[in-house]
C-alpha positions in Angstrom: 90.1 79.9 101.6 90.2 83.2 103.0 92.5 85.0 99.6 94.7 86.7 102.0 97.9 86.9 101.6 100.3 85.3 104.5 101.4 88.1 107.4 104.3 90.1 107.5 105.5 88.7 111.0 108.8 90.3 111.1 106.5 93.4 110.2 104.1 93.1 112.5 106.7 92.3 115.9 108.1 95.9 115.0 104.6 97.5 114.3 104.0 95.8 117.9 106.7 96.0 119.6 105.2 98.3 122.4 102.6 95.5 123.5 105.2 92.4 122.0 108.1 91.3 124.6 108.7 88.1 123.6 108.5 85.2 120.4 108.5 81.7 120.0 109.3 79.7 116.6 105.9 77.5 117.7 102.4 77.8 118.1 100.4 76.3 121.2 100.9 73.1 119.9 104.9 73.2 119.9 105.1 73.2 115.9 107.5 74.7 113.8 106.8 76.5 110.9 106.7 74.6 107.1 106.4 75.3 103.6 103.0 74.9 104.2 102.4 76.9 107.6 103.9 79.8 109.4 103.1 79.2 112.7 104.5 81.9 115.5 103.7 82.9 119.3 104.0 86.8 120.7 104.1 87.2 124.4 102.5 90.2 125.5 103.7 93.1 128.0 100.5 91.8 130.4 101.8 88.0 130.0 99.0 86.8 127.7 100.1 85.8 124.3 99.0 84.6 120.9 99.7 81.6 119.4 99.7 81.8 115.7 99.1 79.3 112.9 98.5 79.9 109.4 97.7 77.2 106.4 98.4 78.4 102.7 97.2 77.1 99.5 98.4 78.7 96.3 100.4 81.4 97.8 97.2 82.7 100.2 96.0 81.6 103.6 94.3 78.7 103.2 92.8 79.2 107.1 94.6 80.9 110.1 93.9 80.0 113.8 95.0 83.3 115.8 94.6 81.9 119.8 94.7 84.8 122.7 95.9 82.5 126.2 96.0 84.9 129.7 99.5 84.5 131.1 98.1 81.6 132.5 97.5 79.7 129.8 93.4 80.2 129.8 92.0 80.9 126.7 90.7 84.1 126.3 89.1 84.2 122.7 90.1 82.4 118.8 89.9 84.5 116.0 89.4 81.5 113.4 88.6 81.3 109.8 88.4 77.7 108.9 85.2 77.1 106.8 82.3 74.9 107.8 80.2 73.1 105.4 77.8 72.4 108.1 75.1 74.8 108.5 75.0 74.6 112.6 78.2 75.7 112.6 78.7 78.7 110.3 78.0 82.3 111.5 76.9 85.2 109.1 80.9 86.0 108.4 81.5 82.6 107.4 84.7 81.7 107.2 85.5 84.5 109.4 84.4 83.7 113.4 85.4 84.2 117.3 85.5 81.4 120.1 84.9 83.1 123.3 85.0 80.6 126.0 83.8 81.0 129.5 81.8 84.4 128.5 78.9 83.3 126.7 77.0 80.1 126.0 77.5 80.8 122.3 81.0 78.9 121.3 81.0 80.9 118.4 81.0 83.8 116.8 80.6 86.2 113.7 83.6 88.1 113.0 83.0 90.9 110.7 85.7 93.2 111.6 89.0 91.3 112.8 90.2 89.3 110.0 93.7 89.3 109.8 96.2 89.2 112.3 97.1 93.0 112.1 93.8 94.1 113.0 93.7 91.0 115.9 96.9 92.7 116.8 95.1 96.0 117.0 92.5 94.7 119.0 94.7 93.2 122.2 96.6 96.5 121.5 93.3 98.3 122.4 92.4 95.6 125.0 95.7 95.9 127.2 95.7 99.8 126.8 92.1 99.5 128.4 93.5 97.1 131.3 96.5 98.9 132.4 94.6 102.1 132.4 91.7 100.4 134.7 94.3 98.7 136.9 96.2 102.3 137.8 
C-alpha cells in the first residue's frame, strides 16, 4: 500500500496540457476504469504516451503501474509501486521502483524521487523539453 491518495486526472491533463495532446478511457491493456481502478492513457506531443493504472484500497492507492511506451509502442521505463515480499526482488525504495528495459541489465530499479504520477509527469515533461531542444 503506497497511502497516497488517487490522482487528480482531470487536474493533471490541464497542469499538462503543453506536453498532453491526446487521452484514452484505457490503459495498455484496453481496460476501463472501475470502482476499484482508475486506469487512463496521455499521448504526448513527441507521440510516446503513458498508460496509467491505479488499484485502491480504503480510499488510497493500493499500487499504481505508470508505463512510458515511444510512439511506437516500445517501452521506455515503468514507474511501479507494487510490493514484493521476496527479497530478490525489492530495491531500497521498496514499494517504490523503475523498469528500464533495453538500458541496463538491471530490470529494476530504486525510485526514490518519482512517486506519484505528478512528479512522473514532471519528469517526461523535463525529458521531452531535453529532446526537442537536442533535435533543433
Amino acid at each position: 500500500m503506497t497511502n497516497l491518495p488517487p490522482s487528480n486526472l482531470p487536474f493533471l491533463k490541464k497542469a499538462y496540457c503543453d506536453i498532453i495532446v491526446d487521452e484514452r478511457d484505457t490503459d495498455q491493456t484496453g481496460k476501463q476504469s472501475s470502482p476499484i481502478a482508475q486506469r487512463k492513457s496521455f499521448t504526448f506531443t513527441d507521440g510516446s504516451y503513458i498508460s496509467i493504472t491505479e488499484i485502491f484500497k480504503s480510499g488510497k492507492l493500493d499500487y499504481y503501474h505508470y508505463d512510458w511506451f515511444s510512439k511506437n509502442k516500445k517501452l521506455l521505463m515503468k514507474f511501479h509501486s507494487e510490493e514484493h515480499t521476496d527479497k530478490a526482488y525489492q530495491t531500497s525504495t521498496e514499494p517504490f521502483h523503475i523498469h528500464v528495459q533495453g538500458i541496463m541489465d538491471e530490470k529494476r530499479l530504486p525510485n526514490p524521487s518519482f512517486q506519484d504520477l505528478n512528479s512522473v509527469l514532471q519528469f517526461i515533461r523535463c525529458c521531452l523539453l531535453v529532446i526537442n531542444n537536442y533535435n533543433k
